[in-house]
TORDRENMI-958937 format. One record per residue (C-alpha): residue in three letters; residue number from 1; x, y, z. Coordinates in steps of 0.001 Angstrom, whole numbers, always signed. Layout:
N
+------+-----+---------+---------+---------+
| rest |  nr |       X |       Y |       Z |
+------+-----+---------+---------+---------+
|  ALA | NUM |       X |       Y |       Z |
...
+------+-----+---------+---------+---------+
***
This chain:
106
+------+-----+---------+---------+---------+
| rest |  nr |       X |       Y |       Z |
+------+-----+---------+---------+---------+
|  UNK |   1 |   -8309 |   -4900 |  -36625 |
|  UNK |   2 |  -11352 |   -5410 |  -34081 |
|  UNK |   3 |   -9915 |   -8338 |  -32977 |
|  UNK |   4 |   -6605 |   -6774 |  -31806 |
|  UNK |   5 |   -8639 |   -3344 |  -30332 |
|  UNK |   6 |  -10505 |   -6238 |  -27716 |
|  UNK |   7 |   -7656 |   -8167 |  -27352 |
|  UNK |   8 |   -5623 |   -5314 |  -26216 |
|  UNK |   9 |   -8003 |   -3932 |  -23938 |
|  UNK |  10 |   -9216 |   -7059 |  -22506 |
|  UNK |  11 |   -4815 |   -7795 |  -22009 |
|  UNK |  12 |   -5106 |   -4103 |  -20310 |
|  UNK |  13 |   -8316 |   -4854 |  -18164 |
|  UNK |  14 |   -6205 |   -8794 |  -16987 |
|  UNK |  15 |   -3176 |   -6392 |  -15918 |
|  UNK |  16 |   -5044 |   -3727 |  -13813 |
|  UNK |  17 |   -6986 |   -6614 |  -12407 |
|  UNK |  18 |   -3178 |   -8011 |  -11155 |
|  UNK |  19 |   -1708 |   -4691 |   -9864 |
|  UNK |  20 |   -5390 |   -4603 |   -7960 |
|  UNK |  21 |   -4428 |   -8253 |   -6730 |
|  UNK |  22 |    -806 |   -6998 |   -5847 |
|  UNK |  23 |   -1898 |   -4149 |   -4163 |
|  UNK |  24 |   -4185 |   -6328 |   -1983 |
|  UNK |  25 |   -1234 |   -7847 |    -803 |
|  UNK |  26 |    +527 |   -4889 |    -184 |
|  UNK |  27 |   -2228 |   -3815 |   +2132 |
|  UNK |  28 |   -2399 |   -7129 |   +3622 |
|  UNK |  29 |   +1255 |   -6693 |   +4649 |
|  UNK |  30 |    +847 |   -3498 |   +6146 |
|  UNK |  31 |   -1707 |   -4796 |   +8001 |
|  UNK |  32 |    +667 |   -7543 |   +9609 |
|  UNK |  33 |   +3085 |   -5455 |  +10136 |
|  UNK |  34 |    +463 |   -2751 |  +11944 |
|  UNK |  35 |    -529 |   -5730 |  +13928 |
|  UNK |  36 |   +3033 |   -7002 |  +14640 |
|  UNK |  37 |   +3840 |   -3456 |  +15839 |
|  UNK |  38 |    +785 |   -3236 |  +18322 |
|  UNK |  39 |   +1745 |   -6667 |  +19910 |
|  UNK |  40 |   +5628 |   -6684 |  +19323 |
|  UNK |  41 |   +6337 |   -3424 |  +18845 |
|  UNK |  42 |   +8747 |   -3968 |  +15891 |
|  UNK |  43 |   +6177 |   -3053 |  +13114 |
|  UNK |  44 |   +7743 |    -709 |  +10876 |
|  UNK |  45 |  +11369 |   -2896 |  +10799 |
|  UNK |  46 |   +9315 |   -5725 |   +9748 |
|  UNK |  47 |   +7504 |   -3731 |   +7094 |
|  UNK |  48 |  +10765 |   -2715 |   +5863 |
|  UNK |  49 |  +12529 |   -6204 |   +5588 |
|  UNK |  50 |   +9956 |   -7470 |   +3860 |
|  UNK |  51 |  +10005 |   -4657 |    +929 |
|  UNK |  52 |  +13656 |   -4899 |    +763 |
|  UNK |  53 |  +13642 |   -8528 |    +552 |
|  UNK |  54 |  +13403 |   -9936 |   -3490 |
|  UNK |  55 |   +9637 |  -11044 |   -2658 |
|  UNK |  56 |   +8837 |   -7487 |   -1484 |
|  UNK |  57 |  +10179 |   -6027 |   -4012 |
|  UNK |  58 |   +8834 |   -7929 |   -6723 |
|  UNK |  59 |   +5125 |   -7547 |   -5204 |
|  UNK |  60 |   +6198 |   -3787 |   -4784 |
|  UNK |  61 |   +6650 |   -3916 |   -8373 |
|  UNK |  62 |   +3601 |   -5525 |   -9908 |
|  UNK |  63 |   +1455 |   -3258 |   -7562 |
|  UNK |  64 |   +3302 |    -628 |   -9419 |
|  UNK |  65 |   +4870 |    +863 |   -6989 |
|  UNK |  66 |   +8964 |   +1609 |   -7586 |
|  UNK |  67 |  +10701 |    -330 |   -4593 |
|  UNK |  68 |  +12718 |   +2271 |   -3430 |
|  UNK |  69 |  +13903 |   +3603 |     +42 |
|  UNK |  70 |  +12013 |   +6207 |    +251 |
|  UNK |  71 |   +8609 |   +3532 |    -525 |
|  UNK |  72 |   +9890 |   +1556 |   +2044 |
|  UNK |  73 |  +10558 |   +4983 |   +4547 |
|  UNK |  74 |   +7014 |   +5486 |   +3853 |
|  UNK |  75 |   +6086 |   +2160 |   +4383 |
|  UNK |  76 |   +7388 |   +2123 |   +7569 |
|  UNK |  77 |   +6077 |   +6015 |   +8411 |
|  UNK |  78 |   +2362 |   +4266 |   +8078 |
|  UNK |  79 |   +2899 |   +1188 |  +10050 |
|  UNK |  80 |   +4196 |   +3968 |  +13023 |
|  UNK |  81 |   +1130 |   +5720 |  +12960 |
|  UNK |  82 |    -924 |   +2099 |  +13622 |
|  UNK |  83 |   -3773 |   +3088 |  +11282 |
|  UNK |  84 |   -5531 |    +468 |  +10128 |
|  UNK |  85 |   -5681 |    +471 |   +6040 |
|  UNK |  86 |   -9288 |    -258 |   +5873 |
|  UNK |  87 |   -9218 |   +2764 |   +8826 |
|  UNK |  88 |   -6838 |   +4769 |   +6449 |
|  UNK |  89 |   -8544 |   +4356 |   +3334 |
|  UNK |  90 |  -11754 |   +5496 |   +4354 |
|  UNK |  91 |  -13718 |   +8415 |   +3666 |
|  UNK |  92 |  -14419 |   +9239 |   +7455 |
|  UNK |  93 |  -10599 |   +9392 |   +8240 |
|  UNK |  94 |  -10035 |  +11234 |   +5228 |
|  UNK |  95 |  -12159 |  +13704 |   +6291 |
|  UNK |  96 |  -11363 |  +13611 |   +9932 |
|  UNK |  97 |   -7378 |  +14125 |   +8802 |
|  UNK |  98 |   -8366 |  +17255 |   +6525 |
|  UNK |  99 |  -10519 |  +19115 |   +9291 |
|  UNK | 100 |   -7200 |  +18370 |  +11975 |
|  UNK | 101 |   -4975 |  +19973 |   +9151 |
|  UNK | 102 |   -7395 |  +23068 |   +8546 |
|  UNK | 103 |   -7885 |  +23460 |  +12760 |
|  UNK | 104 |   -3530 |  +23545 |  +12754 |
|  UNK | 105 |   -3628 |  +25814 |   +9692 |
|  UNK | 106 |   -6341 |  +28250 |  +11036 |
+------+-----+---------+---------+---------+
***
């Protein structure tokens, strides 16, 4: 019975570790795309090819994120607002984007 409880949880610990992996390359193509939008300007229709296309979607979906139109609508939202992910992700911005939302509220 031991021997399942770790081998399930080390099985559970290998997946997250892959939808980490995944999600690094979902990042990593927002990123190009962010990039191709600054110097091409078609950023957000690349973005959205690619998660429409079967490799998209299938890194979409081992990230664990549904591949759906409105994911890739999002998807191409971000790449439109040229934020960086490492920028995005970051506490600073985060708290930079909450202090512009309470100045609109107030």
């Amino acid at each position: 019975m031991v021997d399942f409880v770790d081998g399930t949880a080390f099985n559970y610990e290998q997946g997250q570790r892959a939808r980490k992996l995944f999600a690094a390359v979902v990042l990593a193509a927002l990123d190009d795309a962010i990039a191709d939008d600054k110097k091409y300007g078609n950023g957000p229709e690349q973005i959205a090819r690619w998660a429409r296309s079967r490799d998209g979607r299938e890194v979409l979906s081992c990230a664990g994120i549904d591949p759906n139109e409105r994911v890739v609508s999002g998807l191409m939202e971000f790449v439109s607002k040229g934020v960086r992910t490492s920028v995005a992700l970051s506490r600073e911005e985060s708290e930079r984007r909450n202090a512009a939302l309470q100045a609109e509220a107030a």
